[in-house]
C-alpha positions in Angstrom: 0.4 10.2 8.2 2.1 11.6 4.9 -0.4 12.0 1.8 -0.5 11.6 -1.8 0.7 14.9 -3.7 -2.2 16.5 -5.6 -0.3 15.6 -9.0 -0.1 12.1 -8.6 -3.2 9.7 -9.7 -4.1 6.1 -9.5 -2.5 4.2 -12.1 -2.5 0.3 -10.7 -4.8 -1.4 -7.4 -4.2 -4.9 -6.5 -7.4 -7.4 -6.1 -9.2 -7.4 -2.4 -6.9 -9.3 -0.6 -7.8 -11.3 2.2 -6.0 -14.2 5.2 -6.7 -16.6 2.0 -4.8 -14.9 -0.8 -2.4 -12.3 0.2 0.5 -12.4 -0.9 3.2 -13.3 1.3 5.2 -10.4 0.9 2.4 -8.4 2.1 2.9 -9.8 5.1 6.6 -9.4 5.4 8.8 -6.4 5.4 8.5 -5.0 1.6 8.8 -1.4 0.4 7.2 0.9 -2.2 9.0 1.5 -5.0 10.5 5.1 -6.0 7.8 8.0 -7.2 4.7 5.8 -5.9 2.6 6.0 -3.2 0.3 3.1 -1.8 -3.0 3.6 -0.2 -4.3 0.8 2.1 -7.9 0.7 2.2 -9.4 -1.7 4.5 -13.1 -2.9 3.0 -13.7 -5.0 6.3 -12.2 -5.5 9.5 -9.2 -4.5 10.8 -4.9 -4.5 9.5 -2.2 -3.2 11.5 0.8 -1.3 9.2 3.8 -1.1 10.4 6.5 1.3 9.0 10.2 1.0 9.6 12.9 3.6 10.1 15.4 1.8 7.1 15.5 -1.8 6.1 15.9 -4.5 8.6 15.5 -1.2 11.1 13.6 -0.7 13.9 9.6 0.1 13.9 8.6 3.6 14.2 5.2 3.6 13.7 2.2 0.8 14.5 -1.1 2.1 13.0 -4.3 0.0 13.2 -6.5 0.8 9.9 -10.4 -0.4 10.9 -13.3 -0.7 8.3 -13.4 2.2 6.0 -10.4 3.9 7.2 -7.0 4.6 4.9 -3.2 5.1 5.5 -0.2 6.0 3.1 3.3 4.2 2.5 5.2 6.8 1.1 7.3 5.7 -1.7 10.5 3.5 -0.7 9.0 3.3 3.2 9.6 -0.1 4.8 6.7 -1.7 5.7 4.4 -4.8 6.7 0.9 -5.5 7.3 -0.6 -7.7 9.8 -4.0 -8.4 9.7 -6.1 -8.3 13.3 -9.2 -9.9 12.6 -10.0 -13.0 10.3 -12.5 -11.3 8.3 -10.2 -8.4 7.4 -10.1 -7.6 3.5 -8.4 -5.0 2.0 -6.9 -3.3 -1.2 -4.0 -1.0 -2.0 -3.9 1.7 -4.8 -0.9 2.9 -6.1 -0.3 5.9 -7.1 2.4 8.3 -9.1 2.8 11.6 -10.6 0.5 12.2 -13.7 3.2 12.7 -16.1 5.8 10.0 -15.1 7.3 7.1 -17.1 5.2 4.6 -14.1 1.8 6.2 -15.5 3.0 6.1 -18.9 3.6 2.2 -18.6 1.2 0.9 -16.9 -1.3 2.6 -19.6 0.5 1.1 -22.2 0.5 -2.3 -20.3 -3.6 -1.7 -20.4 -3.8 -0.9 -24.1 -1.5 -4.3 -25.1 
């Protein structure tokens, strides 16, 4: 499982999704964008991540993420979740390098 370079902080995290109101991207093949990292952090049940090798590519990984645990989407990784239990709820937090134009906007998005 890749992790989040030392440099890089949380700049963005989306509500506590759950079967009800994800998004339906979320649940469909979707990638991170370039310089961010997203951190899936499952409050309650269970979600299965699946990461692709390229777009439209085969899976190479299945990971199950259960109650308290994480796992990292690298930036520009291929990806869908799946959730296994119908009281799952989860989060992701998103994260870039400190001193890169993402940061920068997303503070000035919060001071607007």
């Amino acid at each position: 499982m890749p992790t989040i370079p030392t440099d890089f902080v949380n700049y963005k995290s989306t509500p506590v999704f759950t079967p009800n109101n994800i998004p339906k991207m979320f649940l469909h093949l979707h990638n991170t964008r370039a310089g961010v990292y997203g951190k899936i952090i499952v409050i309650a049940g269970s979600l299965k991540f699946y990461g692709f090798t390229e777009r439209r590519g085969e899976i190479e990984q299945e990971i199950v993420i259960a109650q308290d645990e994480t796992a990292i989407s690298p930036p520009e990784y291929w990806h869908k979740v799946e959730f296994m239990t119908d009281d799952t709820s989860f989060r992701v937090d998103f994260y870039a390098q400190r001193d890169s134009d993402i940061v920068a906007e997303n503070r000035s998005e919060r001071n607007d």
